[in-house]
Backbone and ligand atoms as CSV (ligand in chain L), in Angstrom:
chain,resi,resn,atom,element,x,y,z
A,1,UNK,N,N,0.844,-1.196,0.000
A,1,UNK,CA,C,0.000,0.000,0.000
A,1,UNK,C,C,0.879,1.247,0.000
A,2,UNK,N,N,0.512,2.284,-0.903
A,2,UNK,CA,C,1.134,3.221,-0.677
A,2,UNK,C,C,1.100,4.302,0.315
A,3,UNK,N,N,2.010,4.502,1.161
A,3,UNK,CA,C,1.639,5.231,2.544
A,3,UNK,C,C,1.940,6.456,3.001
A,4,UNK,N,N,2.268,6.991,1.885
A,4,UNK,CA,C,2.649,8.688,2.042
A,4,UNK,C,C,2.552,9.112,0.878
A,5,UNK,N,N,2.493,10.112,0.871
A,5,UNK,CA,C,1.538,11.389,0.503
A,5,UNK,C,C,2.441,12.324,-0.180
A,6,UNK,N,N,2.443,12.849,-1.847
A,6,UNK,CA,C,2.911,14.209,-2.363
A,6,UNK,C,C,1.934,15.094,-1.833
A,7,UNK,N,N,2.911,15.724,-1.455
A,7,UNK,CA,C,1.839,17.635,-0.842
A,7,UNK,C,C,2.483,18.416,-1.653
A,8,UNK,N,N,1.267,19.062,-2.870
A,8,UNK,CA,C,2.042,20.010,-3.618
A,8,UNK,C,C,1.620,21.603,-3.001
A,9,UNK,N,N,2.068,22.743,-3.151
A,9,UNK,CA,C,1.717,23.714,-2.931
A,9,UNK,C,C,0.376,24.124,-3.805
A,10,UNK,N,N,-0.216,25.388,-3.418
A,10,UNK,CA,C,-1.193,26.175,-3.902
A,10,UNK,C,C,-1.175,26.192,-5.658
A,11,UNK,N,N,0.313,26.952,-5.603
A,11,UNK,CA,C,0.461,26.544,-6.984
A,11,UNK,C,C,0.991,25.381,-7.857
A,12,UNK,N,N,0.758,24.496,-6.932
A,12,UNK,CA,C,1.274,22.868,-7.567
A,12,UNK,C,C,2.418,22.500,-7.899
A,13,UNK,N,N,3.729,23.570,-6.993
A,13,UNK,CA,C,4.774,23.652,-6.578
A,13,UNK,C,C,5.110,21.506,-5.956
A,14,UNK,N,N,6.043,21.022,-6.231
A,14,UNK,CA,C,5.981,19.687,-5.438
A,14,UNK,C,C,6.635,20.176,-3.978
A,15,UNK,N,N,5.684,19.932,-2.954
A,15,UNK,CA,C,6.701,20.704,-1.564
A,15,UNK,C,C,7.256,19.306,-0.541
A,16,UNK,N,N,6.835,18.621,-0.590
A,16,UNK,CA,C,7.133,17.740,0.275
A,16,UNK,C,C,6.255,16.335,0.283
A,17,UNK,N,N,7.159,15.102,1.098
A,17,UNK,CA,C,6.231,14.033,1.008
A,17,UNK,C,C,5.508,13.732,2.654
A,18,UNK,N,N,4.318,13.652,2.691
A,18,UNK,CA,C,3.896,13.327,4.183
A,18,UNK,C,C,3.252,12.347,3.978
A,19,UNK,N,N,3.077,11.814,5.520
A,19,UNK,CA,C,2.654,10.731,6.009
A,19,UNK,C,C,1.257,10.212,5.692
A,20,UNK,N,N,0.630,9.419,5.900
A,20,UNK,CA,C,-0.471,9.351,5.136
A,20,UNK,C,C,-1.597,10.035,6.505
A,21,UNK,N,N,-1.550,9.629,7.681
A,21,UNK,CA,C,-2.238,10.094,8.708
A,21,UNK,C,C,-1.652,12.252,8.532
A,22,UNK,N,N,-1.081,12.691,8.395
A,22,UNK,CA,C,-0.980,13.744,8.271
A,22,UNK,C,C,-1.465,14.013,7.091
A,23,UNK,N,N,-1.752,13.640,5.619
A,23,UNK,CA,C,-1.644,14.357,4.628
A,23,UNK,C,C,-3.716,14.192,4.952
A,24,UNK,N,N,-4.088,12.784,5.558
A,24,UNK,CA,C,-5.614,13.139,6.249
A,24,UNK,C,C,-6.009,13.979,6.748
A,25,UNK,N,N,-4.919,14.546,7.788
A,25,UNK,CA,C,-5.484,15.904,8.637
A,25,UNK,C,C,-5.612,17.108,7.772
A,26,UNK,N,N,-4.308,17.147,6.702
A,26,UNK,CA,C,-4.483,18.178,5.885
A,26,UNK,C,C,-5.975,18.458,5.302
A,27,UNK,N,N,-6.105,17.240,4.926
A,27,UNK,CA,C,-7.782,17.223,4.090
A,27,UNK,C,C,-8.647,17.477,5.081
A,28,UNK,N,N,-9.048,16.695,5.862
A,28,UNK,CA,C,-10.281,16.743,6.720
A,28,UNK,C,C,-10.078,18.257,7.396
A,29,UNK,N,N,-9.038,18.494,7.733
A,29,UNK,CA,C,-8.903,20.170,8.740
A,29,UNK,C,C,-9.218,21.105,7.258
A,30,UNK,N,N,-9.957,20.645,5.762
A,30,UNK,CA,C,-9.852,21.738,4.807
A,30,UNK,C,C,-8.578,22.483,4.470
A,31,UNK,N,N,-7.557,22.328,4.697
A,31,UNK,CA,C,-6.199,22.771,4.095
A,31,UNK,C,C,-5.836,22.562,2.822
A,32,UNK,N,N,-6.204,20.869,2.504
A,32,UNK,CA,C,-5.644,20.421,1.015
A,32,UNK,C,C,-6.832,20.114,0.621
A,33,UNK,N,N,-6.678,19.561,-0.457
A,33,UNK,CA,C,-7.471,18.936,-1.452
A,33,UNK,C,C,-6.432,17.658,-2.120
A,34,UNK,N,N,-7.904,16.701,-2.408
A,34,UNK,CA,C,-7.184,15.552,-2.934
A,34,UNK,C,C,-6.751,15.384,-4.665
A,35,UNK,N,N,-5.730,15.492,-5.416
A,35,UNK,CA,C,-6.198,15.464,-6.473
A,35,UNK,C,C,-5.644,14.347,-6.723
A,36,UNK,N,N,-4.979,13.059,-6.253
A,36,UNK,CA,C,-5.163,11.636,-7.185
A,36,UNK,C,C,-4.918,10.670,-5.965
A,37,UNK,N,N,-6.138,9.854,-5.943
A,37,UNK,CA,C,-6.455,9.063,-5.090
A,37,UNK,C,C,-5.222,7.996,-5.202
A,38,UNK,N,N,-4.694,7.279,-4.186
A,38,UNK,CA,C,-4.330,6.143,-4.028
A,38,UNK,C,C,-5.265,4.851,-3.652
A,39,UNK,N,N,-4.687,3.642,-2.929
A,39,UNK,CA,C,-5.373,2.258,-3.068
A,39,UNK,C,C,-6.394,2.818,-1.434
A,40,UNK,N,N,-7.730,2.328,-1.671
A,40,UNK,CA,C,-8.547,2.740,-0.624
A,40,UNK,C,C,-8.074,1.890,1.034
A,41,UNK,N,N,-8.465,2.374,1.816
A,41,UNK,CA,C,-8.068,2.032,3.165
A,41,UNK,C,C,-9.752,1.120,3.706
A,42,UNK,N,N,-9.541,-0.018,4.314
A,42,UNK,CA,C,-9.974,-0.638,4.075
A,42,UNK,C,C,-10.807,-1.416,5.825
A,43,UNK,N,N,-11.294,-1.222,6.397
A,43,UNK,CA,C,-12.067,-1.657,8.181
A,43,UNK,C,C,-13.113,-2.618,7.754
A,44,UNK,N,N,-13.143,-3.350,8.411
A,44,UNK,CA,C,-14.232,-4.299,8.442
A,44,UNK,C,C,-15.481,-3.570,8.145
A,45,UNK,N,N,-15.883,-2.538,8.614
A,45,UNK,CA,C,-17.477,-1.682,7.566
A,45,UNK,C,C,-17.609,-0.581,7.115
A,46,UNK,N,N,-16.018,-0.492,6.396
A,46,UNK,CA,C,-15.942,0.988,6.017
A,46,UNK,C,C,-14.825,0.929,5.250
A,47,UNK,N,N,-14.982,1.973,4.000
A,47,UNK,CA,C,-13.660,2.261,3.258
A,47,UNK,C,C,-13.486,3.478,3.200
A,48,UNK,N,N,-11.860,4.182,3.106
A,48,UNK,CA,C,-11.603,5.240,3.257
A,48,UNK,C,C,-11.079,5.260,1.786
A,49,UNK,N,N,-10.940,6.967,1.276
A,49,UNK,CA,C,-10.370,6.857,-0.274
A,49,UNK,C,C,-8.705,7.994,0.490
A,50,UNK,N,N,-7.900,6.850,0.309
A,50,UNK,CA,C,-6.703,7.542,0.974
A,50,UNK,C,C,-6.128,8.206,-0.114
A,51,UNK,N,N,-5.673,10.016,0.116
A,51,UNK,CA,C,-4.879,10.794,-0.769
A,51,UNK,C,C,-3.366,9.826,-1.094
A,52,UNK,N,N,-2.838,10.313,-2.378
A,52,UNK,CA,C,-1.586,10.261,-2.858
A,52,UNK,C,C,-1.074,11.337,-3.535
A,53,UNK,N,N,-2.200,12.196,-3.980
A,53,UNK,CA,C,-1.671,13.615,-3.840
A,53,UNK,C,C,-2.526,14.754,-3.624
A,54,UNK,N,N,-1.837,15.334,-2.607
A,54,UNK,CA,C,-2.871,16.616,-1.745
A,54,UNK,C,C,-2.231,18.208,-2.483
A,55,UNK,N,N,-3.054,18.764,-3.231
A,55,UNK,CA,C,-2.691,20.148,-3.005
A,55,UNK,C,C,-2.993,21.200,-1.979
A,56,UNK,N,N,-2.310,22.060,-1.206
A,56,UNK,CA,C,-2.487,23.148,-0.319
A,56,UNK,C,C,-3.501,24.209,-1.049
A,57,UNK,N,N,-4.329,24.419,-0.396
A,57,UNK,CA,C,-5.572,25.365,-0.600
A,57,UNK,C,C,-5.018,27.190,-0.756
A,58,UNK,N,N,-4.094,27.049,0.579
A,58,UNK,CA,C,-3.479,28.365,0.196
A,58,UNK,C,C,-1.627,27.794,0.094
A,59,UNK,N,N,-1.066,29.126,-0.391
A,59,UNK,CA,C,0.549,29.211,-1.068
A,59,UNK,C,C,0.954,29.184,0.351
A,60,UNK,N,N,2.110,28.262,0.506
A,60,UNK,CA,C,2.996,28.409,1.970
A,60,UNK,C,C,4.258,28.783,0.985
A,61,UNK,N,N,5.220,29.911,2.033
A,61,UNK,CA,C,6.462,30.242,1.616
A,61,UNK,C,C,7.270,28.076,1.249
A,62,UNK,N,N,7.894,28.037,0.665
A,62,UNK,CA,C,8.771,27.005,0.156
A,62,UNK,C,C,9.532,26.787,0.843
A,63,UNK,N,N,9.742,25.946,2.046
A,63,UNK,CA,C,10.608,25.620,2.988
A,63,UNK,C,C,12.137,25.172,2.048
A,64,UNK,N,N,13.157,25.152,2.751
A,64,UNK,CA,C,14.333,24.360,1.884
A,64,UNK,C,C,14.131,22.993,2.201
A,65,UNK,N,N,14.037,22.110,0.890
A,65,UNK,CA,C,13.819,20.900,0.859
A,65,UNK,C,C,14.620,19.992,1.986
A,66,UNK,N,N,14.536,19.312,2.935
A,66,UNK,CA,C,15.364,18.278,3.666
A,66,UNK,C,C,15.751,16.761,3.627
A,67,UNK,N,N,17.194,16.475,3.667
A,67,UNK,CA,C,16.915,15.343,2.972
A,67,UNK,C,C,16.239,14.726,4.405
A,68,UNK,N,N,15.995,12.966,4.370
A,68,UNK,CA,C,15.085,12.844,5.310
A,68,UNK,C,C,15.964,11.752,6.418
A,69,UNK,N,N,16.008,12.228,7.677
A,69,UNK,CA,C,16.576,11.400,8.429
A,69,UNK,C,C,16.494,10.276,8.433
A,70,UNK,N,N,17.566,9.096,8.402
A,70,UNK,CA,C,17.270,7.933,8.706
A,70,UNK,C,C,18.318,6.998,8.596
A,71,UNK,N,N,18.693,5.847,8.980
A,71,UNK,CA,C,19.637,4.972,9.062
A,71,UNK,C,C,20.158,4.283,8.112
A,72,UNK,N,N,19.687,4.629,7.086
A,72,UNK,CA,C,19.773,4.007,4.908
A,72,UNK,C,C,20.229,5.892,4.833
A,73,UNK,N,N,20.104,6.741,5.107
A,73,UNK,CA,C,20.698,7.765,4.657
A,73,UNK,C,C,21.708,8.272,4.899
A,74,UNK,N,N,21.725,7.727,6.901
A,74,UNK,CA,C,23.197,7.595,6.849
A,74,UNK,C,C,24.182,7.139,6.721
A,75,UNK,N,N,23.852,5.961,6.785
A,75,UNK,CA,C,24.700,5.025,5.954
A,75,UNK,C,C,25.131,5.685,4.746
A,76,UNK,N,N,24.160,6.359,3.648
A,76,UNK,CA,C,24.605,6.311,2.002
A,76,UNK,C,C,25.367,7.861,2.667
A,77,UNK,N,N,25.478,8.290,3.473
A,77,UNK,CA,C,26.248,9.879,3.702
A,77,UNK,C,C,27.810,9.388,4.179
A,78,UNK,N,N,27.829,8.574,4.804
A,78,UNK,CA,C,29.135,8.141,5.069
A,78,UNK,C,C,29.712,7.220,4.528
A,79,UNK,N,N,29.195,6.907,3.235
A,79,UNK,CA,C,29.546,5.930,2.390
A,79,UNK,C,C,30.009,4.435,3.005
A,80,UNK,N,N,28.888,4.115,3.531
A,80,UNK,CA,C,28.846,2.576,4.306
A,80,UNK,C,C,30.487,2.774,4.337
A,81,UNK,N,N,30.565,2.831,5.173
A,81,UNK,CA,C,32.186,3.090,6.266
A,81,UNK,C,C,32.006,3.771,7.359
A,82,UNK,N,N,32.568,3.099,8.337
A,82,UNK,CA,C,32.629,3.140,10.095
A,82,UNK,C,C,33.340,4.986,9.835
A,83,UNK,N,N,32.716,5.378,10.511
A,83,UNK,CA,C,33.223,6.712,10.344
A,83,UNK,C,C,34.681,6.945,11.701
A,84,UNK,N,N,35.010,5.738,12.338
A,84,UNK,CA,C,35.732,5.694,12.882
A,84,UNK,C,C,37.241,4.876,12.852
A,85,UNK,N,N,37.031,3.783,12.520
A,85,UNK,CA,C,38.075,3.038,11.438
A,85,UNK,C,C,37.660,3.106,10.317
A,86,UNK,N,N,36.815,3.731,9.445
A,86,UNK,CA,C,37.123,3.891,7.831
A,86,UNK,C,C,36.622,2.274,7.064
A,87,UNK,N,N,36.671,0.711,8.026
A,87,UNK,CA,C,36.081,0.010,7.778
A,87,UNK,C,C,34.589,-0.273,6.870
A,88,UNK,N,N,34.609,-0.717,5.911
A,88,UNK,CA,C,33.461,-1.235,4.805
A,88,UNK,C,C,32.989,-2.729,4.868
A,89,UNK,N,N,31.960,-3.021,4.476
A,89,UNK,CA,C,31.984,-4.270,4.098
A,89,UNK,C,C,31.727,-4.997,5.570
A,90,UNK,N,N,31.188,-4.167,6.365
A,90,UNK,CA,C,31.050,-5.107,7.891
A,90,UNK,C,C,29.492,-4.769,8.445
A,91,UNK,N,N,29.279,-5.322,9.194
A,91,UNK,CA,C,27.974,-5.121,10.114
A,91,UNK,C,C,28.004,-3.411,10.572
A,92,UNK,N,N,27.002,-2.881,10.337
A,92,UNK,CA,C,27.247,-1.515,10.268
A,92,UNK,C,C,25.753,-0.918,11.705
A,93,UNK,N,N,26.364,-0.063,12.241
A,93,UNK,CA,C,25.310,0.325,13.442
A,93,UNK,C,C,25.602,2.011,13.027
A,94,UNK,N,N,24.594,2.560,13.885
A,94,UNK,CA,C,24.642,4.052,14.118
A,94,UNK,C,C,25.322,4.439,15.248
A,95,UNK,N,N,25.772,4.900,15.421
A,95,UNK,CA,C,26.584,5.696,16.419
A,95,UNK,C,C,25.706,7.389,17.181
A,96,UNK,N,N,25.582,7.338,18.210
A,96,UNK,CA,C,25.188,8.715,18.897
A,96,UNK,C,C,26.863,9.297,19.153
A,97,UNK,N,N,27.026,10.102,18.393
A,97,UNK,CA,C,28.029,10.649,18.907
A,97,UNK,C,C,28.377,11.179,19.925
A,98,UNK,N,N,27.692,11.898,21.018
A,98,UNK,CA,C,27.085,12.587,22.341
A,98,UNK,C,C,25.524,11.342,22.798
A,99,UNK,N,N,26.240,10.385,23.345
A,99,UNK,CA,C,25.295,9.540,24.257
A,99,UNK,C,C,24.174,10.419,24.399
A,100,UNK,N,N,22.966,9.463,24.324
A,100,UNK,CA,C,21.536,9.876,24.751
A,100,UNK,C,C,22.069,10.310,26.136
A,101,UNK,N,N,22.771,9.258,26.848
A,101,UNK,CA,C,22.491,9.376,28.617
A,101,UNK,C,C,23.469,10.845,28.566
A,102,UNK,N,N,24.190,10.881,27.835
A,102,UNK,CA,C,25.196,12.556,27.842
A,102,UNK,C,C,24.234,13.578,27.153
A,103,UNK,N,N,23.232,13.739,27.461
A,103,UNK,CA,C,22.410,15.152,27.028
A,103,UNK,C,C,22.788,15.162,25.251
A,104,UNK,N,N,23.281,14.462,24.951
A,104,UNK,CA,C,23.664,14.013,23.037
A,104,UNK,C,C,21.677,14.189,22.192
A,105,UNK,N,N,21.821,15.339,21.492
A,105,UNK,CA,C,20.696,15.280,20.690
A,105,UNK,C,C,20.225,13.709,19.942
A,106,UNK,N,N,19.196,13.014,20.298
A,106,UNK,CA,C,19.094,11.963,19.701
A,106,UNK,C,C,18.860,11.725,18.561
A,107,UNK,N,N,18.669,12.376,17.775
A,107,UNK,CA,C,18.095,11.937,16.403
A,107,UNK,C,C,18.271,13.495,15.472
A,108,UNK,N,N,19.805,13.839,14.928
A,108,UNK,CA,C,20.075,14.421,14.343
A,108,UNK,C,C,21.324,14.260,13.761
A,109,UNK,N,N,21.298,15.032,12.273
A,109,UNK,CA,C,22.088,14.617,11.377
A,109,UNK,C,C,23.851,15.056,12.224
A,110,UNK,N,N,23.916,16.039,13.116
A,110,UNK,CA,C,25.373,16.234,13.088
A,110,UNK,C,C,25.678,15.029,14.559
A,111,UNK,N,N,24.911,14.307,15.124
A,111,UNK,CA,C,25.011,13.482,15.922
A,111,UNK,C,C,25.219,11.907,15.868
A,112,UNK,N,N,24.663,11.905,14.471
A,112,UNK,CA,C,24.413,10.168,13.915
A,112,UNK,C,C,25.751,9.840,12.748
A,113,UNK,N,N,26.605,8.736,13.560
A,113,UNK,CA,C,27.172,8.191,12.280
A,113,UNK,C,C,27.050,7.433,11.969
A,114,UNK,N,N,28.195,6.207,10.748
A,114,UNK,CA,C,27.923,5.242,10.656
A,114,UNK,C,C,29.289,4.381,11.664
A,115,UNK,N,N,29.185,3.521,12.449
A,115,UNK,CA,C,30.025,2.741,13.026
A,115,UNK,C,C,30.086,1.563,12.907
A,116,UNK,N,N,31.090,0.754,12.841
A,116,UNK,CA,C,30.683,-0.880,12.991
A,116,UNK,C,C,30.753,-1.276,14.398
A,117,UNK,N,N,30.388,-2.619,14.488
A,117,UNK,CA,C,29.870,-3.105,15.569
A,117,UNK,C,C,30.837,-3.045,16.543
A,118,UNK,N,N,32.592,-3.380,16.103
A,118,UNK,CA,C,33.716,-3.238,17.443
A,118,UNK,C,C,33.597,-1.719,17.702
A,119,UNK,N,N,33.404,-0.680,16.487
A,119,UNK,CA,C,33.555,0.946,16.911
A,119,UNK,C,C,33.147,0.827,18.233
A,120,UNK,N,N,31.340,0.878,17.805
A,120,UNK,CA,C,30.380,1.234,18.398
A,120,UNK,C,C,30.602,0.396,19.654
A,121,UNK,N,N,31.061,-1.022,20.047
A,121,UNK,CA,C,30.718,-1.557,21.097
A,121,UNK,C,C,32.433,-0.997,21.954
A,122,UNK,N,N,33.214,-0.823,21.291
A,122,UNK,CA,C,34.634,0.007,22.487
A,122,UNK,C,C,34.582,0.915,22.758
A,123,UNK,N,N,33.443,2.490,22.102
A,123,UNK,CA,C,32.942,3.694,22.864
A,123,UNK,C,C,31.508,3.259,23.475
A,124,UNK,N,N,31.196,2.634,23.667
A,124,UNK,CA,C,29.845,2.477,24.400
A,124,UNK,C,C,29.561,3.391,24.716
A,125,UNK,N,N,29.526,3.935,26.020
A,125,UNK,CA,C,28.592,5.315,26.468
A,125,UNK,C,C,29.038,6.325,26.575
A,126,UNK,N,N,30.582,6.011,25.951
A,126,UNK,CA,C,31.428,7.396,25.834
A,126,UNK,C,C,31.495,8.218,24.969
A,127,UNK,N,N,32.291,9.495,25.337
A,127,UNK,CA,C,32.502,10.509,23.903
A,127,UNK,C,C,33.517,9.411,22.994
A,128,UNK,N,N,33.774,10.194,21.788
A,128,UNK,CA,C,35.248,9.544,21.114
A,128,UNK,C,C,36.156,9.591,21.684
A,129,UNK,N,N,36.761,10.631,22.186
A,129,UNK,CA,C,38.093,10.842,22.708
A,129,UNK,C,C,38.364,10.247,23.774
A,130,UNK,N,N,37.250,10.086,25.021
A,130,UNK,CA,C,37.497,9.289,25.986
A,130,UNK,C,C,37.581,7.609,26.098
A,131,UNK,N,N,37.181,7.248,24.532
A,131,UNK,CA,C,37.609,6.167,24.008
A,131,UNK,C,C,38.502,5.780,23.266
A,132,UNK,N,N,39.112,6.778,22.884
A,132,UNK,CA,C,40.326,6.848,22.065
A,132,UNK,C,C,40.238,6.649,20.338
A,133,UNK,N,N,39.092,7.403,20.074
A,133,UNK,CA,C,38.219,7.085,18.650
A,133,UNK,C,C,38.295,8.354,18.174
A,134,UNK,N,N,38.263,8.711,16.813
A,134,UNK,CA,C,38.340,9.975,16.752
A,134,UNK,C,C,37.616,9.453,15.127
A,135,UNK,N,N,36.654,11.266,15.090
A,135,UNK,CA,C,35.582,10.990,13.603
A,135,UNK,C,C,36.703,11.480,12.763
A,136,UNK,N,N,36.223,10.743,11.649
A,136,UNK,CA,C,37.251,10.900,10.118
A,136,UNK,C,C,37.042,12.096,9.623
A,137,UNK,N,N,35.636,12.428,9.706
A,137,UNK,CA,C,35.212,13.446,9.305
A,137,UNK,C,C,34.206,13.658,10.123
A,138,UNK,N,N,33.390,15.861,10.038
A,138,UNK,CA,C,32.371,16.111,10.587
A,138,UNK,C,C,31.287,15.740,9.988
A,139,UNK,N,N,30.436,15.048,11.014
A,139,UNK,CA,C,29.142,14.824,10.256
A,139,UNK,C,C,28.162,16.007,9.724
A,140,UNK,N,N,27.165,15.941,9.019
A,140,UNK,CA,C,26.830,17.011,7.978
A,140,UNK,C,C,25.460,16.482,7.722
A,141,UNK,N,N,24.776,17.643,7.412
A,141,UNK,CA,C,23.168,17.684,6.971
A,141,UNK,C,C,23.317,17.542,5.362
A,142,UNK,N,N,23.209,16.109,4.610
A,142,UNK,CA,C,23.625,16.276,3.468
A,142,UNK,C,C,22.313,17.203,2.404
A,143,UNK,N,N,22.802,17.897,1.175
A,143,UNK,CA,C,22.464,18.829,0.420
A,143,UNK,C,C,21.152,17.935,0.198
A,144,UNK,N,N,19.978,18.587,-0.091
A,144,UNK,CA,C,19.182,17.729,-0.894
A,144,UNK,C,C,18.397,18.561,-1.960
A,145,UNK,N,N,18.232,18.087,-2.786
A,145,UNK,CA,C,17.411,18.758,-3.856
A,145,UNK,C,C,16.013,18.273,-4.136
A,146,UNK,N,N,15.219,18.684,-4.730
A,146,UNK,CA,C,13.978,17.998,-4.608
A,146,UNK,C,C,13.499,16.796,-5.524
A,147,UNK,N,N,14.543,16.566,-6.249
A,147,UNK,CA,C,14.580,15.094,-7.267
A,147,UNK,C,C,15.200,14.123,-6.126
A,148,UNK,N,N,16.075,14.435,-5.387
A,148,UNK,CA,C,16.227,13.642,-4.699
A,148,UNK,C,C,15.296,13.192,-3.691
A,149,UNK,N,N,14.308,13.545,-3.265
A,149,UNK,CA,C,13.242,13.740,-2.481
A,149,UNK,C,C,12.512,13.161,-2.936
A,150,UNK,N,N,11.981,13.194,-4.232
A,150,UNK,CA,C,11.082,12.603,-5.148
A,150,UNK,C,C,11.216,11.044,-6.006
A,151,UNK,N,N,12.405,11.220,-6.315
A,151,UNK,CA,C,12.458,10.259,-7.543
A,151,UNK,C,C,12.745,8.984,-7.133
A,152,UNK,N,N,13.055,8.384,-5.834
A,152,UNK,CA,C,13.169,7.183,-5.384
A,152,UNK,C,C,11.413,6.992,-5.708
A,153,UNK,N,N,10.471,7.572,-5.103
A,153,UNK,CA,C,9.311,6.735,-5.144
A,153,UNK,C,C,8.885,7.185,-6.385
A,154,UNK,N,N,8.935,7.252,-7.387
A,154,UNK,CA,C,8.615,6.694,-8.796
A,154,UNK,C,C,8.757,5.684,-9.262
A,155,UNK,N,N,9.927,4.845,-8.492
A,155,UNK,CA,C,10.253,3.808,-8.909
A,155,UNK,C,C,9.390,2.609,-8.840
A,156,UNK,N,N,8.234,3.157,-7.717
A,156,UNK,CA,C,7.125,2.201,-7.270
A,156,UNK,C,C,6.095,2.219,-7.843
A,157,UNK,N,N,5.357,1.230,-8.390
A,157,UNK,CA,C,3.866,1.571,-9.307
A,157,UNK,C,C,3.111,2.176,-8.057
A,158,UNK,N,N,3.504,2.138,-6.825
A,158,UNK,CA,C,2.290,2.828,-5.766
A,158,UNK,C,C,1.565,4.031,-5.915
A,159,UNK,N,N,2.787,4.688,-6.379
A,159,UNK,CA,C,3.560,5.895,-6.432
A,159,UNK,C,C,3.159,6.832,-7.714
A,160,UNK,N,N,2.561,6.014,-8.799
A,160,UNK,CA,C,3.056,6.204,-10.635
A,160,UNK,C,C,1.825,7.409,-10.217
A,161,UNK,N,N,1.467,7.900,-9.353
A,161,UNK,CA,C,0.320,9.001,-9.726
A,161,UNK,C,C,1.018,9.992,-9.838
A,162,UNK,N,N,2.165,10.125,-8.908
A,162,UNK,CA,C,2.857,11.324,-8.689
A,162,UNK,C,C,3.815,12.077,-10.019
A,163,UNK,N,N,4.289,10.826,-11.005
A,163,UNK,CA,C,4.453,11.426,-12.265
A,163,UNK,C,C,3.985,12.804,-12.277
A,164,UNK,N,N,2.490,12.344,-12.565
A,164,UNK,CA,C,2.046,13.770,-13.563
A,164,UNK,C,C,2.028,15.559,-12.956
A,165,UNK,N,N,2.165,15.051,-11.569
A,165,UNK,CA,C,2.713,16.224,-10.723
A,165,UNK,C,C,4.016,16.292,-10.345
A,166,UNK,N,N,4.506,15.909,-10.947
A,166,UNK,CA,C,6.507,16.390,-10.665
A,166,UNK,C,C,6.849,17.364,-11.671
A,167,UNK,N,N,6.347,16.416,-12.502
A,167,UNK,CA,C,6.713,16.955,-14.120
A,167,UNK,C,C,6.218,17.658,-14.716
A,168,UNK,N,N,4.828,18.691,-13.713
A,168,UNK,CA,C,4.153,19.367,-14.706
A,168,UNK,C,C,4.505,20.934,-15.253
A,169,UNK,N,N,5.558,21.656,-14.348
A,169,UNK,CA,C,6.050,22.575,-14.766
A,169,UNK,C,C,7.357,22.048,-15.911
A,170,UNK,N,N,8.172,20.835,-15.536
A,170,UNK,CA,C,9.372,20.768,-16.274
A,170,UNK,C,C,9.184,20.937,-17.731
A,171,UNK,N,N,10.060,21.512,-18.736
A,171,UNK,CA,C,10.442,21.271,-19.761
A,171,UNK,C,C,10.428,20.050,-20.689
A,172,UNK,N,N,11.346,19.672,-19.918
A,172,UNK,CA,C,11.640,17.477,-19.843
A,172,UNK,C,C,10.733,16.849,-19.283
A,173,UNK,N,N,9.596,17.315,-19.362
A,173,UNK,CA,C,8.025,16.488,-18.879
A,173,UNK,C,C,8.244,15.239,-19.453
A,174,UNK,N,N,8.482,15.689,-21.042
A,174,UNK,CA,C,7.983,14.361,-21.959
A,174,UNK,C,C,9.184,12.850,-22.248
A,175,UNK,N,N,10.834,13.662,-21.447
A,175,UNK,CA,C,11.564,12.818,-21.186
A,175,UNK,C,C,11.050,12.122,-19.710
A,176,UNK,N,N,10.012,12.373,-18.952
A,176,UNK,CA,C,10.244,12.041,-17.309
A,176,UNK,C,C,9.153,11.067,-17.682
A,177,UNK,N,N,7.923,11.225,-18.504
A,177,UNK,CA,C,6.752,10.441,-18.376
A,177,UNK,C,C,7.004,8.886,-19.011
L,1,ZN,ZN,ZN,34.901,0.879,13.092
């Protein structure tokens, strides 16, 4: 089932992808509108017609696109390598760089690396240095653009609605369709 949601702007700007329980609230609170249904949602005495793409009723300023947190992203940011021995090709974990239990922001890009399993298990609850580990590099909010945002889920027939709204300002419409 497809489970999130293109939200285009007012002017059918592509702004972002949401959740499917949020891109609902959008609708039902009157914010969006649905313009291409996905696969219906389905209760023992009831069907719902779940959005796959919502336009905004009114223009929101254009946030800068973000790429989207997560443990496949950081991985592909540190190029599957322990950001501490430089190691590939091994069992790969995330790393809190600043421990949860050390006031360490939990779930942000300059906090999360990639480590393997000896990294991660010889700093356990420590900083680097007090483990004698040191990062290869600073971690980083990588660039994202909005093809990047987009174009993984095209790849899914879930998804094939969103075509005709990516591409409807481009030039290269008729190369994308
Ligand atoms: Zn390592």
């Amino acid at each position: 089932m497809n489970s999130e949601v293109l939200v285009l702007n007012q002017d059918y700007e592509p702004l972002n992808v949401a959740s499917l329980p949020r891109a609902f609230r959008l609708v039902l609170g009157g914010k969006a509108e649905i313009l291409a249904e996905g696969d219906p949602i389905r209760s023992a005495s009831r069907s719902w017609t779940a959005p796959s793409v919502v336009r905004l009723r009114h223009r929101v300023r254009r946030p800068r696109p973000r790429a989207k947190l997560s443990r496949k992203e950081i991985f592909a940011r540190d190029g599957h390598a322990c950001q501490y021995c430089g190691r590939t090709g091994v069992s790969l974990t995330i790393d809190h760089i600043v421990p949860k239990s050390r006031g360490g922001d939990t779930w942000t890009w300059e906090n999360l690396v990639t480590a393997c399993m000896a990294c991660n298990h010889r700093k356990g609850d420590r900083l680097p240095e007090a483990a004698g580990l040191q990062l290869r590099r600073k971690p980083y909010e990588p660039r994202c653009d909005v093809y990047a945002v987009f174009l993984p889920y095209l790849r899914h027939d879930a998804y094939s609605a969103w075509r005709d709204f990516l591409f409807i300002s481009d030039s290269a419409a008729a190369s994308g369709a």
